[in-house]
FIVEX-221928 format. One record per residue (C-alpha): x negated, y negated, z negated. Coordinates in steps of 0.05 Angstrom, whole numbers, plus 5000, padded with zeros to 4 digits. Example, Ala and Ser with C-alpha at 12.3 -4.5 7.8 and 13.67 -1.06 7.14 Angstrom:
2
475450904844/472750214857/
end
This chain:
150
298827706328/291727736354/286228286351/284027976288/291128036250/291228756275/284828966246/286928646184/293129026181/289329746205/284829596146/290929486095/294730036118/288630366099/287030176030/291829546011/287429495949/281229275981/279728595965/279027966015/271128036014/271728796024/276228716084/272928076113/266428546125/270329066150/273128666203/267628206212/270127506189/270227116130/273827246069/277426486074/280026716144/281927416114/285727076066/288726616103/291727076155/294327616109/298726936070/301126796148/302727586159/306527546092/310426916098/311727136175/315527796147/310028216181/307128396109/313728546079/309528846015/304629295981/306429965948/304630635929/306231295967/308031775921/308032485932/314932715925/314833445924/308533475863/312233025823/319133435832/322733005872/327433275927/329532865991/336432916016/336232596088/344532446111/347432316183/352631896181/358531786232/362431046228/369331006238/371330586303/372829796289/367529896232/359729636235/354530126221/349729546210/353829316144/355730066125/348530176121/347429526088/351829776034/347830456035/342130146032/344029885965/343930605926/338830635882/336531265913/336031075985/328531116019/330730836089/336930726139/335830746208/341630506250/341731026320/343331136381/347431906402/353632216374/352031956298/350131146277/346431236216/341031626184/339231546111/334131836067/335231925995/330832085943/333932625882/330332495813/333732795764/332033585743/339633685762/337633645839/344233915863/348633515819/344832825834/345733045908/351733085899/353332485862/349632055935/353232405977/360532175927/357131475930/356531505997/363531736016/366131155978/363830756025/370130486067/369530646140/365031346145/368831846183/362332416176/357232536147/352733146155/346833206096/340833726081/336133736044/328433716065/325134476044/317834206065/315033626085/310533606148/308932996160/310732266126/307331666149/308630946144/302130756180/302530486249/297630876289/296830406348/293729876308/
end
């Protein structure tokens, strides 16, 4: 990735909706070149996709974040794998300290507590959890999937 394919990806972090043209002048090259590098930053896996970041608490959504413990002889990569499959999971992070996973779910029904409920029962399903510790967020600070560097 050179400074070119980083300006590219500043300026589609920004607004993903811009077209070629639009970005090409903001970054100073041509629109073929702009296209051509954003179809090698997608078939690379650096693009993974485009999407929309919704606003979870004005449209009444709640976010139930869990830290999860895996039992010994299991593999938190395919435990989170399978948690990753839930409908209502937002991101797994596999870490390091006294836990392996942390999850983030989002709640949508108007029945927060019960559909809560009903990930964390999904959850413990899952062969191979020994904990899991859950809460759910009260206000949301910050949440960012920009990368600031570039």
């Amino acid at each position: 990735m050179d400074e070119l394919d980083k300006k590219i990806l500043k300026v589609l972090q920004e607004d993903a909706r811009l077209s070629y043209t639009k970005i090409a002048k903001r970054v100073g090259t041509s629109t073929a070149t702009v296209s051509d590098r954003v179809r090698r930053l997608e078939k690379s896996g650096m693009i993974k996709g485009y999407s929309v970041i919704l606003n979870s608490s004005k449209i009444g959504i709640t976010t139930l974040i869990a830290i999860i413990c895996v039992k010994p002889l299991f593999s938190a990569r395919e435990i989170g794998k399978k948690i990753a499959e839930l409908r209502e999971t937002c991101y797994v992070y596999n870490i390091t300290g006294d836990f392996d996973l942390i999850a983030s779910f989002k709640c949508f029904s108007l029945t927060e507590r019960e559909e809560c409920k009903s990930i964390i029962d999904k959850i413990n399903k899952i062969d191979g959890i020994e904990r899991i510790n859950t809460y759910i967020v009260l206000d949301t600070i910050k949440e960012e999937s920009q990368i600031g560097w570039l």
